[in-house]
C-alpha positions in Angstrom: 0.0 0.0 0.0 2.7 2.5 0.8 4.4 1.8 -2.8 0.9 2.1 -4.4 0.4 5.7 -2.4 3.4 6.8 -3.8 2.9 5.5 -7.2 -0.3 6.9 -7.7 0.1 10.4 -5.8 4.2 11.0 -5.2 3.4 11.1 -1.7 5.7 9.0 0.7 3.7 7.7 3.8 4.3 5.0 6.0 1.7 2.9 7.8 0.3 3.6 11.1 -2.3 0.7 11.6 -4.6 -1.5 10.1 -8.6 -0.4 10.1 -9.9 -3.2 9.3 -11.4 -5.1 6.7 -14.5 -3.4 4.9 -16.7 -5.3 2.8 -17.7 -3.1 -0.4 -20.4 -4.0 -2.9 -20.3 -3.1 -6.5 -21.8 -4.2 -10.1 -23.1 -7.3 -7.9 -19.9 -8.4 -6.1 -18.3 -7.5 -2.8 -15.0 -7.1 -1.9 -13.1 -7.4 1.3 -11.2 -4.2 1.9 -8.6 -3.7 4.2 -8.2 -0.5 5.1 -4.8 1.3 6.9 -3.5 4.2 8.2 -1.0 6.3 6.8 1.1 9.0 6.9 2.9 11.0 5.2 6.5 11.3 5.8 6.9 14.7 4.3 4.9 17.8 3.3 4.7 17.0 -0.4 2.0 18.2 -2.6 0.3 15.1 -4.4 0.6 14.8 -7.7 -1.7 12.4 -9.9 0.4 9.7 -11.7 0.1 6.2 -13.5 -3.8 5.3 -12.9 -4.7 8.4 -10.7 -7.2 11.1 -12.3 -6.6 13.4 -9.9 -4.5 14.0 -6.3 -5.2 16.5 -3.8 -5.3 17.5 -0.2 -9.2 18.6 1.1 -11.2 19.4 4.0 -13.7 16.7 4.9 -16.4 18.7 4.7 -15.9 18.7 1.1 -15.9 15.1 0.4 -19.5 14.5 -0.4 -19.5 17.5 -2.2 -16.8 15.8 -4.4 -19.3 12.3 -4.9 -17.3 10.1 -2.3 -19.7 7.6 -1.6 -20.9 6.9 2.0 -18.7 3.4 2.6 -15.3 5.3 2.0 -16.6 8.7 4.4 -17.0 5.9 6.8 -13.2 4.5 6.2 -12.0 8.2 6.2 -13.6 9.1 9.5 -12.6 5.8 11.0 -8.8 6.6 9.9 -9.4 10.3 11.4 -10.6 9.0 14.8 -7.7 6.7 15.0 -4.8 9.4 14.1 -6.7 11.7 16.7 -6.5 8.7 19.5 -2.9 8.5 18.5 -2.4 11.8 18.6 -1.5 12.3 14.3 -4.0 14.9 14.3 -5.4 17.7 16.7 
């Protein structure tokens, strides 16, 4: 996962913890997801690269705005509560 973060956005991260697996349904089939933590090791700006449309720091407040579907708000706050408990994030 960390080589496919960096791959995809430039961004060098290493993993905090595992979230857990989430089960996702789509076009009839559902996938076991399993989610992590990360951070960033550095203040980078992401970059889209290789399969990546488009890379970017925002507010959470904006994701629904953006279309991120409900199942991946829920990883995201998940991963926010965590890095708050370990004391990542204010």
């Amino acid at each position: 996962m960390v080589r496919e973060v960096h791959e995809e956005t430039g961004i060098t991260a290493r993993v905090v913890c595992g979230l857990g697996a989430v089960p996702v349904t789509r076009e009839g089939f559902t996938y076991a997801i399993h989610e992590h933590l990360l951070v960033p090791l550095d203040a980078a700006e992401p970059v889209a690269r290789d399969d990546a449309e488009d890379a970017r720091w925002v507010a959470r407040d904006a994701l629904v705005a953006m279309g991120v579907r409900p199942d991946a708000l829920a990883v995201i706050d998940l991963g926010v509560t965590e890095a708050r408990a370990r004391r990542l994030l204010p």
